[in-house]
C-alpha positions in Angstrom: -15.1 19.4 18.7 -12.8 17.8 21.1 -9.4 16.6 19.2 -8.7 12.9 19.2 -5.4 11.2 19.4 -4.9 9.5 15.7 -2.1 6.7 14.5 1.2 7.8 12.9 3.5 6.5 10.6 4.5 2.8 12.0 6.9 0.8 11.3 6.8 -3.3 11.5 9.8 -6.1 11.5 9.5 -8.5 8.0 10.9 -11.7 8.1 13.9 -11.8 5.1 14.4 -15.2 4.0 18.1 -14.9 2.9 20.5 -17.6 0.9 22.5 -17.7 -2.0 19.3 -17.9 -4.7 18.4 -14.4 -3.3 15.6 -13.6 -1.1 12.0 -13.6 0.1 10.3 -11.0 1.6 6.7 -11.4 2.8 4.6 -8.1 2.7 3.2 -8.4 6.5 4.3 -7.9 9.9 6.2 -10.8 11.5 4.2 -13.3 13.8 1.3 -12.5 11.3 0.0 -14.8 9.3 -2.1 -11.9 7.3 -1.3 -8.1 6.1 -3.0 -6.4 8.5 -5.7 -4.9 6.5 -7.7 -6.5 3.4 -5.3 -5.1 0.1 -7.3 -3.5 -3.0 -4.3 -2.5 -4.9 -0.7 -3.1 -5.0 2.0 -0.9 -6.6 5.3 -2.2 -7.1 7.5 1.0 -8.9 11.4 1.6 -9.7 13.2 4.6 -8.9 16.8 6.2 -9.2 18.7 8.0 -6.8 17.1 11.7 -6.2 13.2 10.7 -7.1 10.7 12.1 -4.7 7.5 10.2 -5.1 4.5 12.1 -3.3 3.0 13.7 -1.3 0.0 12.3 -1.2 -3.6 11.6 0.8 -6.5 10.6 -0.6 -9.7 12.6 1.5 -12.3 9.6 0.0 -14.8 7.5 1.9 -13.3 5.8 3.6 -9.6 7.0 3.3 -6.8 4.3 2.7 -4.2 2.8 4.9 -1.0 1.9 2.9 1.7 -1.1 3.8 5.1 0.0 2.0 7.7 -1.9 2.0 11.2 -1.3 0.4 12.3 -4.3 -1.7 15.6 -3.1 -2.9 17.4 0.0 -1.9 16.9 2.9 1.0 14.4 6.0 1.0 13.5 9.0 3.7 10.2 8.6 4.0 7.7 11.6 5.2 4.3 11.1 6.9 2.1 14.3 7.3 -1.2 14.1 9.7 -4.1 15.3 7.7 -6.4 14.7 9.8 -8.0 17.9 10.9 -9.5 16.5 13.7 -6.6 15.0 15.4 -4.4 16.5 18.0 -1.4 15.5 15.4 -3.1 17.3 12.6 0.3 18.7 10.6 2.9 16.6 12.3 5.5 15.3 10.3 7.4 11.9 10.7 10.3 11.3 8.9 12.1 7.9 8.9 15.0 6.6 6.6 14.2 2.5 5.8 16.2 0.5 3.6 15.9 -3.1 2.6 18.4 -4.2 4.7 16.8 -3.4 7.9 14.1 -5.6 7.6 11.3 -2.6 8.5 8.8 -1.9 6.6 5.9 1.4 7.4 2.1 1.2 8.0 0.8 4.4 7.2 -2.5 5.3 8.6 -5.4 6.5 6.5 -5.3 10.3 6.4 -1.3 10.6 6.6 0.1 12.5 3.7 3.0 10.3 2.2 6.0 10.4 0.2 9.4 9.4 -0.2 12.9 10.8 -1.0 14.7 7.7 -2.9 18.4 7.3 -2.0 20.0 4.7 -4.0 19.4 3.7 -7.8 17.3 0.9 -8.7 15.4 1.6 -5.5 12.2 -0.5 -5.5 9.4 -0.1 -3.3 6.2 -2.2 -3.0 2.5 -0.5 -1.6 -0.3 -2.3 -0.9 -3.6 0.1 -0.4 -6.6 -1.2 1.6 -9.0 1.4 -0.9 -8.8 1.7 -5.0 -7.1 4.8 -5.7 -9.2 7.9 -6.5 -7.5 10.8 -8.5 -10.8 13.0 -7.6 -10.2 12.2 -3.8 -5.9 13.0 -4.3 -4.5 15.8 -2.4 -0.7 16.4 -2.0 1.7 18.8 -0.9 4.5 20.2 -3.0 7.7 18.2 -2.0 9.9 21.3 -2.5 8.2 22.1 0.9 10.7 19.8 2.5 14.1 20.2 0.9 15.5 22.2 4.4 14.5 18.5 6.0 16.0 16.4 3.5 18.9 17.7 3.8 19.6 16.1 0.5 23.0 16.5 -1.4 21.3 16.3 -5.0 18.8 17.6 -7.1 15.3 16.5 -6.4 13.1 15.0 -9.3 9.9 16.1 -8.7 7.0 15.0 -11.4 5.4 18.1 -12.8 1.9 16.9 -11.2 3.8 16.8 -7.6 5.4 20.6 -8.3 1.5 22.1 -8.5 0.6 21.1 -5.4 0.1 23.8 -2.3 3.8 24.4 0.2 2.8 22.7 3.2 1.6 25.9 5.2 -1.2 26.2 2.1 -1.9 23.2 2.2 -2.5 22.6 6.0 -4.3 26.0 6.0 -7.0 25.0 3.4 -7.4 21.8 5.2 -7.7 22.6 8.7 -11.0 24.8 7.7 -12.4 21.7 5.7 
């Protein structure tokens, strides 16, 4: 089977609507009057400094693509090609986003996804373009990435995020699926 060239983390401008009341922040690309896929669920969560949330895909039919967008505070974000069939398959994409910088990340269906959180009170909202499938969840143990991180704390890591496979596993088991 001939390998296929498949989309990667993106990021996209938001329009901040700043004043002395506070602000507004659409969740959609700027110059768009729409998100750019049809959302099914949205996730708003609260973390402190040192929180890794993820790594995550979901292998269902059809997989989701996720809109994130960082409300309040900064993260390092990782994006991991699951795609098997993709030239990309096991690439990683890392990108630091805060609120201030007015990006926020499209992240193709298939891309494993997680985030280091860097300041407290970090908030983050997702917006998924499938209903979330616990049966369909995969994920790779964010220990796997602490070399990257370069991260001057301890990780927290949720017990459920510890079990899963070091990336090598992980990417073995899946390439042969």
């Amino acid at each position: 089977m001939e390998s296929k060239k498949c989309l990667h983390l993106n990021e996209f401008t938001q329009s901040n609507f700043l004043d002395t009341r506070g602000f507004v922040k659409p969740l959609r690309p700027r110059n768009t009057t729409k998100l750019p896929f049809d959302a099914k669920d949205i996730y708003i969560s609260s973390s402190q400094k040192g929180v890794f949330r993820g790594l995550h895909v979901q292998f269902s039919t059809p997989p989701p693509n996720k809109l994130v967008s960082i409300i309040q505070g900064s993260i390092i974000a990782l994006s991991i090609c699951c795609n098997k069939d993709c030239i990309s398959f096991g690439e990683l994409t890392v990108k630091k986003i805060s609120n201030e910088s007015s990006k926020a990340l499209i992240i193709p269906k298939l891309q494993a996804f997680g985030y280091l959180v860097l300041e407290n009170n970090t908030l983050i909202a997702t917006c998924i373009d499938q209903p979330y499938s616990e049966a369909d969840e995969r994920g790779i143990n964010p220990a796997s990435f602490i070399s990257i991180l370069k991260y001057a704390g301890e990780m927290i890591i949720s017990l459920k995020d510890q079990k899963w496979p070091n990336l090598d596993d992980f990417l073995k088991k899946n390439r042969n699926n």
